[in-house]
C-alpha positions in Angstrom: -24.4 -9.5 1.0 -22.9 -12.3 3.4 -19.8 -12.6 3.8 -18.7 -15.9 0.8 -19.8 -12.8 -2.0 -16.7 -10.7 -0.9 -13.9 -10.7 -3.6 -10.8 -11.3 -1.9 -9.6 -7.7 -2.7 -13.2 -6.4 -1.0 -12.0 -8.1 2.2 -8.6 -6.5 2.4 -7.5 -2.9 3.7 -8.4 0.0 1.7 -6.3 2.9 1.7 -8.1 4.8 4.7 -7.5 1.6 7.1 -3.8 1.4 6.1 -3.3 5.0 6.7 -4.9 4.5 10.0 -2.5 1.7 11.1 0.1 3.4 10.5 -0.3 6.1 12.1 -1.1 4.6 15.1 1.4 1.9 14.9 4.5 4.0 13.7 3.4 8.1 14.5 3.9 8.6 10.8 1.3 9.8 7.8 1.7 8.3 4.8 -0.1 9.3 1.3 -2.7 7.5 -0.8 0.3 7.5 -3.7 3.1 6.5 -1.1 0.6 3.4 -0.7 0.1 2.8 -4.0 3.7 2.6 -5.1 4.1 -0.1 -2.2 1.0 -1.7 -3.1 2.6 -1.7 -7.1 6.2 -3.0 -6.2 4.5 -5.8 -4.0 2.8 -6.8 -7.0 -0.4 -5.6 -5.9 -2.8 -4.7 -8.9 -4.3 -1.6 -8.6 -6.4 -0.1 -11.3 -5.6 1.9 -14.1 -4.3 5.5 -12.9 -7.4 8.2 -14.2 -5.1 11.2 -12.8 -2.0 10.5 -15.1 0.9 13.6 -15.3 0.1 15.3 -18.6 3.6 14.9 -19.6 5.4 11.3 -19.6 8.7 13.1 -18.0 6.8 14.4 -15.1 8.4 13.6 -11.6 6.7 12.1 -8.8 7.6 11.9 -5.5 9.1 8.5 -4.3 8.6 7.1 -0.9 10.8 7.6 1.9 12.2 4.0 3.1 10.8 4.3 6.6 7.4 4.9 5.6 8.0 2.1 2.5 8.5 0.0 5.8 6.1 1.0 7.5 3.5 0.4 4.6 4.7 -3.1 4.1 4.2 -3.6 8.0 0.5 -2.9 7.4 0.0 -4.7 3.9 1.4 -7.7 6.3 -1.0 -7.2 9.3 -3.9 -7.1 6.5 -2.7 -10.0 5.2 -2.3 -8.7 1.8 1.3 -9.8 1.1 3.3 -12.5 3.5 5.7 -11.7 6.1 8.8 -10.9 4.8 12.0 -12.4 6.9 14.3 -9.5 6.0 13.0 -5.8 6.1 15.0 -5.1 3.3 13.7 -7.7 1.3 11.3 -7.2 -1.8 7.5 -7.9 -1.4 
């Protein structure tokens, strides 16, 4: 497969390499759902969730805003949202 058959979601971070970068970039770990709810607020489409709470009440954890940062830092070196000016500023 060369490299013009790569969707453009094949060509950007999965979760392992956005894991990676932050740890070695900010010295924290960060979860495959922390990412997702990142990825989901950016506007990111992820597929549908197979491992949905049996109950619609059920709680999940949300992220913590330094590692919502520091998720958005790496969805920005990836180049899978754009640079935001403000940290506090939506995807």
């Amino acid at each position: 497969m060369d490299e013009m058959d790569l969707t453009a979601a094949e060509k950007k971070a999965g979760y392992e390499e956005i894991k990676e970068y932050v740890l070695e970039k900010f010295g924290m770990k960060v979860s495959h759902l922390y990412i997702a709810q990142v990825k989901r607020k950016c506007g990111i489409i992820e597929r549908e969730k197979y491992n949905k709470p049996k109950s619609e009440d059920a709680r999940q954890p949300q992220c913590p805003p330094e590692k919502e940062a520091a998720i958005r830092a790496a969805l920005e070196h990836f180049g899978m949202i754009r640079p935001s000016v403000h940290e506090d500023t939506q995807c």
